[in-house]
C-alpha positions as CSV (number, residue, x, y, z in Angstrom):
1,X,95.8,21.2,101.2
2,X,98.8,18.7,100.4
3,X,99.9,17.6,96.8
4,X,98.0,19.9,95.0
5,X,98.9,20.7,91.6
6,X,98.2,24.4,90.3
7,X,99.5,27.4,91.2
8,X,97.8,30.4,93.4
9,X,98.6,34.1,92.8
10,X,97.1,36.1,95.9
11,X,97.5,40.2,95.1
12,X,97.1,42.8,97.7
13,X,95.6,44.9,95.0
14,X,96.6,48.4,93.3
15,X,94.2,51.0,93.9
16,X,94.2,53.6,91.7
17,X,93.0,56.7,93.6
18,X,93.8,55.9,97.1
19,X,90.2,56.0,99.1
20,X,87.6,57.4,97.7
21,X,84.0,55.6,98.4
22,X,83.0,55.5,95.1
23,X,84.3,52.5,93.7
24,X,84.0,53.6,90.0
25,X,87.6,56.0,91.5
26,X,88.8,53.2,93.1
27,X,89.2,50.1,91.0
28,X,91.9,47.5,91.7
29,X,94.0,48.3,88.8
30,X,97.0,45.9,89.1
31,X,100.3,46.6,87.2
32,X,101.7,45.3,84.3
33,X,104.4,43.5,85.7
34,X,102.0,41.6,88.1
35,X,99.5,40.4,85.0
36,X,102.8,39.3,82.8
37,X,103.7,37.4,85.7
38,X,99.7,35.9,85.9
39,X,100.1,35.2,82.0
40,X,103.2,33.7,82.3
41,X,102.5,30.9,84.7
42,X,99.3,30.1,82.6
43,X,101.1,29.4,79.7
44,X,101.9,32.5,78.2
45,X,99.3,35.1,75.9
46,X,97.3,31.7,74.1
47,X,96.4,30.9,77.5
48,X,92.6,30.8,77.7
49,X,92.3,33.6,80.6
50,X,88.5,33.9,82.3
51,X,87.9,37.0,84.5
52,X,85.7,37.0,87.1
53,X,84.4,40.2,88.5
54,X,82.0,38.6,91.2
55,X,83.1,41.0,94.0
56,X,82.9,43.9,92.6
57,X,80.0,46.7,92.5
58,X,80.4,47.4,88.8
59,X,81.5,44.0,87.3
60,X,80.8,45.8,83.6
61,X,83.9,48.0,84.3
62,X,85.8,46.1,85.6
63,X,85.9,43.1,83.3
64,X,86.1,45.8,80.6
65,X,89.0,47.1,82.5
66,X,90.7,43.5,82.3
67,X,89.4,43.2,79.3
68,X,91.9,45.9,78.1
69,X,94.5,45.2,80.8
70,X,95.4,41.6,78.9
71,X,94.8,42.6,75.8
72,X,98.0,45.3,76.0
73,X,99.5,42.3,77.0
74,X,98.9,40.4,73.8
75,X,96.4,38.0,75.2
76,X,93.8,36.6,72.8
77,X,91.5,34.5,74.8
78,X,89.8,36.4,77.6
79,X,86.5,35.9,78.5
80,X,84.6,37.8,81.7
81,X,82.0,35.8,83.3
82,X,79.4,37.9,85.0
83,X,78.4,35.9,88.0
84,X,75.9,37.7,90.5
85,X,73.9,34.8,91.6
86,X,74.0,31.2,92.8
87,X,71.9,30.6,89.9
88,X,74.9,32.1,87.8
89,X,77.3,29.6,89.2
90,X,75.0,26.7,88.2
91,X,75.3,27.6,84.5
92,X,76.5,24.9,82.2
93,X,78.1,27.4,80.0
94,X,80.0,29.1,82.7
95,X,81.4,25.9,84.2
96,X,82.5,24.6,81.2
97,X,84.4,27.5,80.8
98,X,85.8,26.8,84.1
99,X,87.1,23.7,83.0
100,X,88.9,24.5,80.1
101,X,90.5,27.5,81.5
102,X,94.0,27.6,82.0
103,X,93.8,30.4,84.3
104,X,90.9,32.7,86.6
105,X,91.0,36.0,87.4
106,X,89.3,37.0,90.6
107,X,88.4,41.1,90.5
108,X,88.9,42.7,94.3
109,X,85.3,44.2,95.3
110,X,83.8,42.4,98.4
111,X,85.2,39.2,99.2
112,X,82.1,38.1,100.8
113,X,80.0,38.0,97.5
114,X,82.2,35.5,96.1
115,X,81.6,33.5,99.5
116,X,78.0,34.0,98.6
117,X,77.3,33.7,95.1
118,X,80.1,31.4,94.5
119,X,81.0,29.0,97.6
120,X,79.6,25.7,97.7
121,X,78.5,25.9,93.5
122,X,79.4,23.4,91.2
123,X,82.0,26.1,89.7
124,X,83.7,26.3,93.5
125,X,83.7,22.1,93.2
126,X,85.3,22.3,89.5
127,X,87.9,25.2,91.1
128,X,89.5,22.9,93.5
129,X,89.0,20.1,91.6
130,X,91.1,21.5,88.9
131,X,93.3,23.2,91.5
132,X,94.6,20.1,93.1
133,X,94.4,17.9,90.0
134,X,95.9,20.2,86.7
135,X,98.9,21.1,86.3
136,X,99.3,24.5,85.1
137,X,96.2,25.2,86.1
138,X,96.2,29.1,87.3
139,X,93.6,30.9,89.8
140,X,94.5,34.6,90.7
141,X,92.7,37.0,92.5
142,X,93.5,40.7,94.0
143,X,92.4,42.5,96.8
144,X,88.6,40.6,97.7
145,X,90.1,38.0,94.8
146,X,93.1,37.1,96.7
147,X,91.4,37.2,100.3
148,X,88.8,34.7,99.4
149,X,91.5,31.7,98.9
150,X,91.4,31.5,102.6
151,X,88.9,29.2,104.5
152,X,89.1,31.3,107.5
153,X,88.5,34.4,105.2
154,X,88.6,38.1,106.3
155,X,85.8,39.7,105.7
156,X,86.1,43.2,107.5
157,X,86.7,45.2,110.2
158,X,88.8,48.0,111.5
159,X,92.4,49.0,111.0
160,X,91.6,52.0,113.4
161,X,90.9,49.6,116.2
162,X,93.7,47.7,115.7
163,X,95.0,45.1,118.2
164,X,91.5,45.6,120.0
165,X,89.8,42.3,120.0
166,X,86.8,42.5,117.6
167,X,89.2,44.2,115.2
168,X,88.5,41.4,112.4
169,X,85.8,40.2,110.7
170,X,85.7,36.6,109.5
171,X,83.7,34.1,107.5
172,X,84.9,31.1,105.4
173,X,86.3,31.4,101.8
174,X,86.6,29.3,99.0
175,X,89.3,27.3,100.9
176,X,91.9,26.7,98.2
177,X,94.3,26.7,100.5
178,X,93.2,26.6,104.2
179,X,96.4,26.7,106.2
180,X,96.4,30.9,105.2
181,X,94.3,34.2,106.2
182,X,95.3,36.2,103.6
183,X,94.5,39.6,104.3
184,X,95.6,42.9,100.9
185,X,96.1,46.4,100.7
186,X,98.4,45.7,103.8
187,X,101.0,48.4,103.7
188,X,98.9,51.1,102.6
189,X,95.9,50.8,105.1
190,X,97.7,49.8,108.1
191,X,95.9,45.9,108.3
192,X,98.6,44.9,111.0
193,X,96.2,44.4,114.1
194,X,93.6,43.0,112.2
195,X,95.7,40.3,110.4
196,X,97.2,39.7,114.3
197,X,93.8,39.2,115.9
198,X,92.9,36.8,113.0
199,X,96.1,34.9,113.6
200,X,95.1,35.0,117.5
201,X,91.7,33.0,116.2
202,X,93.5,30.8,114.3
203,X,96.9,30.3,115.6
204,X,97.7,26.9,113.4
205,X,97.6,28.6,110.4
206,X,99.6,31.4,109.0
207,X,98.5,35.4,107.5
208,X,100.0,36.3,105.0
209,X,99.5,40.6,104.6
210,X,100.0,41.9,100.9
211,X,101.1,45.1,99.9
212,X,99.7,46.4,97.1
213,X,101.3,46.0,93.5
214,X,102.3,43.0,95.6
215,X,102.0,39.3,94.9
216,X,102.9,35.2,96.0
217,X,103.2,32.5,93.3
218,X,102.2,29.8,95.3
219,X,102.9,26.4,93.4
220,X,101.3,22.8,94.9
221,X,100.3,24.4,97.6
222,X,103.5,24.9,99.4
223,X,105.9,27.1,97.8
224,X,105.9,30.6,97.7
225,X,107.4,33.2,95.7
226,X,107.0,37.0,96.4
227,X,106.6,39.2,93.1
228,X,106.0,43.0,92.8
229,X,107.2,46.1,94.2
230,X,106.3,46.1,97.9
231,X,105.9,43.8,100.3
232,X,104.5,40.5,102.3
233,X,104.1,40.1,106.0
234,X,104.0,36.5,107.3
235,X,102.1,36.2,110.7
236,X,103.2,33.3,112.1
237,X,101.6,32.0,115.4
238,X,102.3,28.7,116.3
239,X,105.1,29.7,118.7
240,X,102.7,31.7,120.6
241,X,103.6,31.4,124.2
242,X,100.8,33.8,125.8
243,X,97.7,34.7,123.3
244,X,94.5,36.2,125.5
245,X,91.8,36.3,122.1
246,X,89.7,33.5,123.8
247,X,88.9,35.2,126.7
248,X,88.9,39.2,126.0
249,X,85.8,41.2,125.8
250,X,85.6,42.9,122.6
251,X,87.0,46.2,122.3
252,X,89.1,45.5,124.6
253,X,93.6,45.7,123.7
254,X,95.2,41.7,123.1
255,X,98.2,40.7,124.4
256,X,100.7,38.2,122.0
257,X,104.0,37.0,122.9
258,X,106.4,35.2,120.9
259,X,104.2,36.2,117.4
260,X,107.1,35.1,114.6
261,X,106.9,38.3,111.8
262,X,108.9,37.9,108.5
263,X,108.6,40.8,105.9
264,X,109.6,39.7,102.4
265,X,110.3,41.5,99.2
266,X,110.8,40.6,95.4
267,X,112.4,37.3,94.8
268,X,112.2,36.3,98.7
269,X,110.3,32.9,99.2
270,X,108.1,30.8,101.9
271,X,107.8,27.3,102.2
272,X,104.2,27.1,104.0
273,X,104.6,23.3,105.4
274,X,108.1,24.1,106.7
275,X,107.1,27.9,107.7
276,X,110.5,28.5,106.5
277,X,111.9,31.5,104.6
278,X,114.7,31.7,101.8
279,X,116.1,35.5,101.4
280,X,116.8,36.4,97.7
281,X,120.8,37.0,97.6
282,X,121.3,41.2,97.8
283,X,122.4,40.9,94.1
284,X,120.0,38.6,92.6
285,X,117.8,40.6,89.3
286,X,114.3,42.2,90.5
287,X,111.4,39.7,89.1
């Protein structure tokens, strides 16, 4: 999406327990330093901040947890908007909150509810409305939150059949910015084949694989700025010179030559239309 004018903050999540099933043990705490950066670009701790804890099992927590999360740091104006329904979406309460937001938080969860409850609403239509037209104008998401920014979203699939074709799930996001998959929690669960086989679906656009406690600043669409303590893997395939996807059986191993790989740290930046990167200096301050 060209000449947009907001800003995108994808973040591969921060789990706090590791992998339990219960996701009351596992909620996608994200670090201080992560939300200051999210505050920041949204104006600073007037901004009026709306959470949004759609993907999620227990939406109560976890917009309590957020709740709590900006108010340590010194934001005033948080509001969580409990949205479980089409119906929800439709609400003229909620979307006028949406549109005088300066910045929304997506909770991680399951990416594919906010497909669901949330894709093809009036409040998805006053998203990238605002997106591309508001400066300023700040949408954030971890884990399912960041994921869903996609068109070609992941939804699932294996990291213990990796770089078997079927590997990946897929269905379409909220496309705010189509030329990514974005895929979180990429370090820590070992998402490397299935990022690959989504790039092998779609090799015109580029994955982006966050570590957790990990993030991008992505203004106008373009520009990219890694924050956070870990990592991002950029998948890029359009110099793919032998890519099998189309005609594999699932389950059965892919073959991809010439697959360009860049891993980039704090400070490190992107520029999607040129699929260049710029290396932070050795010396430069941690951000």
């Amino acid at each position: 999406m060209q000449h947009v004018k907001g800003t995108l903050i994808p973040i591969g999540g921060n789990e706090d327990k590791g992998f339990e099933d219960d996701e009351i043990h596992r909620l996608d705490y994200i670090e201080e330093g992560i939300l200051a950066h999210v505050v920041e670009e949204a104006g600073g701790i007037d901004a009026k901040i709306i959470v949004i804890p759609t993907a999620s099992s227990i939406p109560i927590e976890v917009g309590e947890n957020y709740l709590t999360a900006f108010a340590t740091l010194g934001c005033k104006n948080v509001t969580v908007l409990d949205i479980r329904t089409q119906a929800d979406s439709e609400k003229a309460d909620f979307i006028q909150h949406i549109k005088t937001a300066d910045c929304i938080m997506f909770s991680g969860g399951d990416q594919s509810k906010i497909s669901k409850y949330i894709g093809g609403s009036t409040i998805h239509t006053v998203l990238l409305e605002r997106y591309k037209n508001d400066a300023g104008f700040v949408i954030a998401g971890t884990s399912a939150g960041a994921m869903m920014m996609a068109e070609e979203m992941v939804s699932g699939g294996s990291a213990a059949k990796a770089f078997l074709k079927g590997a990946v799930k897929m269905r379409k996001g909220l496309a705010l910015i189509p030329e990514l998959i974005i895929d979180t929690h990429f370090i820590q669960r070992g998402r490397f084949g299935r990022i690959s086989e989504a790039v092998a679906k779609f090799p015109s656009l580029i994955g982006f694989g966050l570590a957790e406690d990990t993030g991008m600043i992505i203004k106008n669409g373009n520009s990219c700025t890694v924050i956070g303590s870990g990592m991002v893997i950029v998948f890029d395939g359009k110099n793919l010179t032998h890519n099998n996807e189309k005609v594999l059986e699932l389950g059965t191993p892919m073959t991809m030559t010439n697959l360009t790989v860049h891993v980039l740290s704090n400070g490190d930046q992107y520029d999607i239309n040129k699929r260049q990167v710029t290396v932070l200096p050795i010396e430069a301050p941690f951000i």
